[in-house]
C-alpha positions as CSV (number, residue, x, y, z in Angstrom):
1,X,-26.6,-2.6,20.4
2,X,-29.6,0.4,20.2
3,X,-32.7,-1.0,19.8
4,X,-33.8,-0.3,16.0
5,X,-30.0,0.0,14.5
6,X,-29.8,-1.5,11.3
7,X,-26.0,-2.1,10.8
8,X,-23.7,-3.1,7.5
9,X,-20.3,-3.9,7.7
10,X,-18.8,-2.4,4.3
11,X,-15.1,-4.3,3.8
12,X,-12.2,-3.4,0.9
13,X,-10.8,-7.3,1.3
14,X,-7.6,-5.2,-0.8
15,X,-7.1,-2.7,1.6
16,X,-3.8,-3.4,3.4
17,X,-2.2,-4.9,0.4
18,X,-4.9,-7.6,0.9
19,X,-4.3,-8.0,4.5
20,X,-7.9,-7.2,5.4
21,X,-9.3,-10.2,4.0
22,X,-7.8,-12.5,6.6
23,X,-8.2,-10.0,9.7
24,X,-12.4,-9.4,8.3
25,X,-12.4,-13.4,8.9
26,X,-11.4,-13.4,12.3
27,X,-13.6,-10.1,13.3
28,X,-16.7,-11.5,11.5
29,X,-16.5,-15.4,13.1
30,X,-15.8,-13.9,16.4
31,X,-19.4,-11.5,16.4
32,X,-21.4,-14.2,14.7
33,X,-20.2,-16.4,17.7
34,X,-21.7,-13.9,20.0
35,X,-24.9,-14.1,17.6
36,X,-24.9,-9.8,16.8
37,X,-27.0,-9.3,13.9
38,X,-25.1,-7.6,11.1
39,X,-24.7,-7.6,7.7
40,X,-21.8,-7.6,5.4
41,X,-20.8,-6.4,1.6
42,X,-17.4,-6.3,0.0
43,X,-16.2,-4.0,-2.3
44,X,-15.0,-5.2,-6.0
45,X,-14.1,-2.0,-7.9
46,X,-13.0,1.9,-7.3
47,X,-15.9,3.7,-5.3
48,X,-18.0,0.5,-5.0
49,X,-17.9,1.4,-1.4
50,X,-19.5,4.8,-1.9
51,X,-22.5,2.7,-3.8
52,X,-23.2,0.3,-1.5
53,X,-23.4,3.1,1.4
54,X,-25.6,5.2,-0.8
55,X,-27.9,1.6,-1.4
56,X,-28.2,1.1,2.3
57,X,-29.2,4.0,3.6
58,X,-31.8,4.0,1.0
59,X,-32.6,0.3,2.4
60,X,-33.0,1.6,5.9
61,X,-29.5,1.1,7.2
62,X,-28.5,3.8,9.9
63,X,-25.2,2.5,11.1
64,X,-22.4,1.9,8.3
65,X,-19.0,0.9,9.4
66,X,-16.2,0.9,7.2
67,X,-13.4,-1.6,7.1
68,X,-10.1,-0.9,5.7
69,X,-7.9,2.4,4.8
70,X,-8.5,6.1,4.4
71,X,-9.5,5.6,1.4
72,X,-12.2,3.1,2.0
73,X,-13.6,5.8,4.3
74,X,-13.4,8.3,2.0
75,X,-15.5,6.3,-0.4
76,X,-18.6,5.7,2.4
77,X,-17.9,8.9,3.5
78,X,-19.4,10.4,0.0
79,X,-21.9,7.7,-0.3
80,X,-23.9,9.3,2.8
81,X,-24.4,11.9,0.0
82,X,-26.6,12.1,-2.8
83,X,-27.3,15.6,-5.1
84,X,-25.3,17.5,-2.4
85,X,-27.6,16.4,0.3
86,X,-27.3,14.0,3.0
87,X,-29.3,10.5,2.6
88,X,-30.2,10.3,6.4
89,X,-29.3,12.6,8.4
90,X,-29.9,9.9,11.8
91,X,-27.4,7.7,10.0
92,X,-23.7,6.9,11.2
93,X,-20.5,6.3,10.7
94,X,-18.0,4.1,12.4
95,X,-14.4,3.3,11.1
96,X,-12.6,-0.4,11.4
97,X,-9.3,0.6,10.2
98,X,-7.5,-2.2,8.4
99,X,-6.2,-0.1,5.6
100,X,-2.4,1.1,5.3
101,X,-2.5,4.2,6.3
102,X,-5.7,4.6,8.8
103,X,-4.6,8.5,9.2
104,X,-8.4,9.3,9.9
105,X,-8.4,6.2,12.5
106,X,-5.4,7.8,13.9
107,X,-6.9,11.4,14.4
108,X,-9.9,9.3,16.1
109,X,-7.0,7.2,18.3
110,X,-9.3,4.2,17.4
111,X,-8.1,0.6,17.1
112,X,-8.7,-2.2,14.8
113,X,-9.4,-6.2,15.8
114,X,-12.3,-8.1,16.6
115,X,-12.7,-6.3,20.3
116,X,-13.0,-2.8,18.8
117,X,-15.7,-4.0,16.3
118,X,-17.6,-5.9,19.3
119,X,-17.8,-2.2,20.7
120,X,-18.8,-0.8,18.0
121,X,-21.9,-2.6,18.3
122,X,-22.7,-2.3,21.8
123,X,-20.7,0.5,24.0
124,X,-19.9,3.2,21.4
125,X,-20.3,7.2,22.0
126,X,-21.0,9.7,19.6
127,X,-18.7,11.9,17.9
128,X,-20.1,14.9,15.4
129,X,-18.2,15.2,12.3
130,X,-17.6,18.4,9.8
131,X,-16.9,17.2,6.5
132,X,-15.7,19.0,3.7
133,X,-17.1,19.5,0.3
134,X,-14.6,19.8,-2.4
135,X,-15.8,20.9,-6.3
136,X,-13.0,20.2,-8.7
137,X,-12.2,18.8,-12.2
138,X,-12.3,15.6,-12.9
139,X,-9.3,13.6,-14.6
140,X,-11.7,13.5,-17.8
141,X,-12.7,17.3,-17.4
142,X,-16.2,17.1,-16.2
143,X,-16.7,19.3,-13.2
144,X,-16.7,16.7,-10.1
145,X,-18.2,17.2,-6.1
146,X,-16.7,14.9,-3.3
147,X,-16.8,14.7,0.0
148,X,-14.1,14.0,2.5
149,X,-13.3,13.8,6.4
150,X,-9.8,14.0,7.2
151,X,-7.1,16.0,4.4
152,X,-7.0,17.1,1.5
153,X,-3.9,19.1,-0.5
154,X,-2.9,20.0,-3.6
155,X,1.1,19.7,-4.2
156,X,4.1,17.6,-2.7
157,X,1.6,15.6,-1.1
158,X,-0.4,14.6,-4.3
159,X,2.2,13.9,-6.0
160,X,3.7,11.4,-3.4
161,X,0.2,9.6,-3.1
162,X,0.0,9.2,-7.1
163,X,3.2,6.9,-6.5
164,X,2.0,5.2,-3.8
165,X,-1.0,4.4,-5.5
166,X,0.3,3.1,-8.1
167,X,2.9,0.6,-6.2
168,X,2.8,-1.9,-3.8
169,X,2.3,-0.6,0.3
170,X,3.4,-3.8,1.7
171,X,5.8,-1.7,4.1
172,X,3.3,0.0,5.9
173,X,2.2,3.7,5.7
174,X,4.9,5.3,7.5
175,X,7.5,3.5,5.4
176,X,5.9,3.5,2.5
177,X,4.4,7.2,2.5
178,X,8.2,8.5,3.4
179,X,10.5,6.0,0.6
180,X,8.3,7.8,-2.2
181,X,7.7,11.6,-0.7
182,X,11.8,11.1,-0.4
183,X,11.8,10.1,-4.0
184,X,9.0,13.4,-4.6
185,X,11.2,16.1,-3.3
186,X,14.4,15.7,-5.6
187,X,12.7,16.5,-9.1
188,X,9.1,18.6,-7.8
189,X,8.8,22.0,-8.8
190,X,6.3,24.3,-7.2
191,X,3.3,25.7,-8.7
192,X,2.2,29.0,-8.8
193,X,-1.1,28.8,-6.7
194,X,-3.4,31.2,-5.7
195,X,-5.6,31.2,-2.5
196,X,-8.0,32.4,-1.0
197,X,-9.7,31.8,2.6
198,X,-13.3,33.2,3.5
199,X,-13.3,35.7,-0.2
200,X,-10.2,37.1,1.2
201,X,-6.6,36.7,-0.4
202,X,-4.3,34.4,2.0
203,X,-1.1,33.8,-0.6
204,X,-0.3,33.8,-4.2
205,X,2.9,32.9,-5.7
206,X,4.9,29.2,-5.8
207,X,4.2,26.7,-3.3
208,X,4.9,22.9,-2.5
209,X,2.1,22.4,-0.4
210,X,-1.6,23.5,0.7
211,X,-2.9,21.3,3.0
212,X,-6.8,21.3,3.7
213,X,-7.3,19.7,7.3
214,X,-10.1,19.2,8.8
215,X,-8.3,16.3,10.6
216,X,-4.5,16.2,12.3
217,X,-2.8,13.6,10.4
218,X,-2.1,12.2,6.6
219,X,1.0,9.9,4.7
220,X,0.9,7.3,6.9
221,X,1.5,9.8,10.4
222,X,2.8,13.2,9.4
223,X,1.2,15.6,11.9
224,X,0.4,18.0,9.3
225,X,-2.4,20.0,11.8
226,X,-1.7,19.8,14.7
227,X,-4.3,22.0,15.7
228,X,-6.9,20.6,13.9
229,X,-10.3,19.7,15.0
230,X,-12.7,17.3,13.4
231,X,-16.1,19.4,15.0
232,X,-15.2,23.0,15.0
233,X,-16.7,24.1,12.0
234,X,-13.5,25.2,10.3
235,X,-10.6,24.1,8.0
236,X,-7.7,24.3,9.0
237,X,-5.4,25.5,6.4
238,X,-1.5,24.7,6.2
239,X,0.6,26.4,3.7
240,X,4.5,25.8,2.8
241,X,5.6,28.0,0.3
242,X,8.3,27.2,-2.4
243,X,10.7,25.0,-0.8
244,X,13.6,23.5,-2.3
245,X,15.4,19.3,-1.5
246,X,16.8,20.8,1.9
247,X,13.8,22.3,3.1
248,X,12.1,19.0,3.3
249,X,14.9,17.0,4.4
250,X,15.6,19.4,7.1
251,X,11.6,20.0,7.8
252,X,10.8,16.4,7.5
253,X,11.2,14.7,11.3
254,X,9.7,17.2,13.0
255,X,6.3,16.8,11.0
256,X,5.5,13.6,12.3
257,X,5.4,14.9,16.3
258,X,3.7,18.6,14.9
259,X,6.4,21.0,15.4
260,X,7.4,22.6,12.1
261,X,4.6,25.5,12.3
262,X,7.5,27.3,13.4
263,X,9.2,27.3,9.3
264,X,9.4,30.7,7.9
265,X,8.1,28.9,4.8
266,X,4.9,27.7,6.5
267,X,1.8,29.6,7.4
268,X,-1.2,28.7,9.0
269,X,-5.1,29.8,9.0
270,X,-8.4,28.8,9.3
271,X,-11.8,29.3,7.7
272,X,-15.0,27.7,5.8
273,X,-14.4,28.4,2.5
274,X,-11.3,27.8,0.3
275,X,-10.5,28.7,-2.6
276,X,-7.0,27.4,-4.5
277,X,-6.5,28.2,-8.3
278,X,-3.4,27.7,-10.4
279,X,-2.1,28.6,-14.0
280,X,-0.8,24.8,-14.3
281,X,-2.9,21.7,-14.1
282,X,-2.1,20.5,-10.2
283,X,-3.5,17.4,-8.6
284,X,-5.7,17.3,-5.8
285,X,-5.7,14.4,-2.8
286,X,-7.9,13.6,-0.9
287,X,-8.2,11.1,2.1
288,X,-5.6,9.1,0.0
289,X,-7.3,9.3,-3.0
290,X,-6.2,11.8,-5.7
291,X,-9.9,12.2,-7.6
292,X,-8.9,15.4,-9.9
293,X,-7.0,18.3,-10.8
294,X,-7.7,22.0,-11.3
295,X,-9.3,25.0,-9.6
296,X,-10.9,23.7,-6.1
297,X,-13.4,25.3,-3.8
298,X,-13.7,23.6,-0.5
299,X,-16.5,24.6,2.1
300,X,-17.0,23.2,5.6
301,X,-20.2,21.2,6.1
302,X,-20.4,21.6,10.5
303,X,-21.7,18.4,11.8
304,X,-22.2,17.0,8.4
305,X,-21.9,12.9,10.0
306,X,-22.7,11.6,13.5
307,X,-19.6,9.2,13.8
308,X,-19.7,6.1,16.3
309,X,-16.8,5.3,18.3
């Protein structure tokens, strides 16, 4: 471990459908063996992980690791952010995924278990981070600003992760992400969405999906960007435009290895600022989440977190 690293351990003992309880057990008697000096604080409520980041890294702590799903990460993620500035800039982030997705882990090709936690404390590298700002409405209609590190889209893909989120994910991600995107396609109808990419027009008229990556993956392994890179300073922007059941059914297995960019419906770009607005009140995920609805501006923060790995 670097000399002067201050390091909290924040675990969602419900991420996993309650499976990271048990595995947090295991991780945390195995480094207090080895006598590391860390501390630990569970979450009990929606975005109490995004509080107790915010309270470390006012307490000094310069090394936060997350343990559980994308949507536990999602939560520190915008607690290294106060008044649309970071906390400490010198402070990190490492992911433990536990959760039942662990799309972001995935784009990072990171492992969970006691080992991988062990190296996170004494052999890790450094990995800069863009994150992405998003400015939305809230469910309640207050204007809203959150922060997030892998995907974000408005469409098909909200829709699916309102279901999940509201049922049990003892299947898994993969499973679990495809038996309710299955159930998604047969009644969604496409909104009429306008965007735009750097002040310049990129589409307007009815699609099923926009898809804001700054990462490759989301839904439990759907290769949504294939191209995407989590340090280049850009979004990466995946559109399908109105598709109908067949589309998806037809589309659906080559997403998970990357190669549908070749669909006439989708199109692909890139940029730093996005802009999506829409006649009809659309949701908006995020990381697994699904925060808001409404007009959304994203912009690209480059470099925004120093991530440990």
């Amino acid at each position: 471990m670097t000399a002067g690293n201050k390091v909290i351990f924040v675990v969602n003992p419900l991420s996993g459908e309650g499976r990271t309880s048990k595995q947090w057990q295991k991780v945390e008697r195995l480094l207090r063996k080895k006598n590391y000096c860390f501390d630990v604080q569970f979450t009990e409520r929606s975005m109490h992980a995004c509080q107790i980041t915010r309270d470390a890294l006012q307490k000094g702590y310069n090394h936060i690791i997350a343990v559980g799903g994308d949507g536990t990460i999602n939560e520190v993620v915008n607690g290294f952010f106060q008044n649309a500035d970071a906390i400490n800039h010198a402070a990190a982030l490492s992911v433990l995924p536990m959760g039942t997705g662990s799309d972001f882990a995935r784009v990072l090709s990171v492992p969970g278990g006691a080992a991988y936690a062990e190296k996170l404390l004494i052999d890790y590298r450094e990995q800069p981070c863009d994150v992405i700002k998003a400015e939305f409405t809230a469910w309640d209609g207050s204007p809203l600003t959150r922060y997030f590190i892998n995907v974000a889209d408005v469409g098909v893909g909200c829709e699916t992760c309102i279901r999940v989120n509201k049922n049990s994910k003892v299947m898994g991600g993969f499973l679990t992400f495809l038996i309710y995107f299955l159930g998604v396609i047969f009644s969604f109808k496409s909104p009429e969405l306008r965007i735009e990419v750097d002040g310049e027009l990129f589409f307007t008229g009815k699609s099923s999906l926009v898809a804001i990556n700054n990462g490759k993956y989301f839904g439990g392994g759907v290769m949504i960007a294939p191209h995407a890179q989590i340090d280049d300073g850009r979004m990466d922007v995946t559109l399908l435009k109105d598709a109908n059941t067949l589309d998806f059914l037809l589309a659906l297995p080559s997403t998970y290895k990357g190669n549908h960019l070749t669909h006439p419906k989708i199109s692909l770009t890139q940029g730093r600022q996005v802009k999506i607005s829409s006649p009809a009140k659309v949701g908006l995920e995020m990381d697994g989440e699904t925060p808001g609805t409404g007009d959304v501006v994203f912009e690209v923060l480059p470099a925004a977190i120093k991530l440990l790995i």
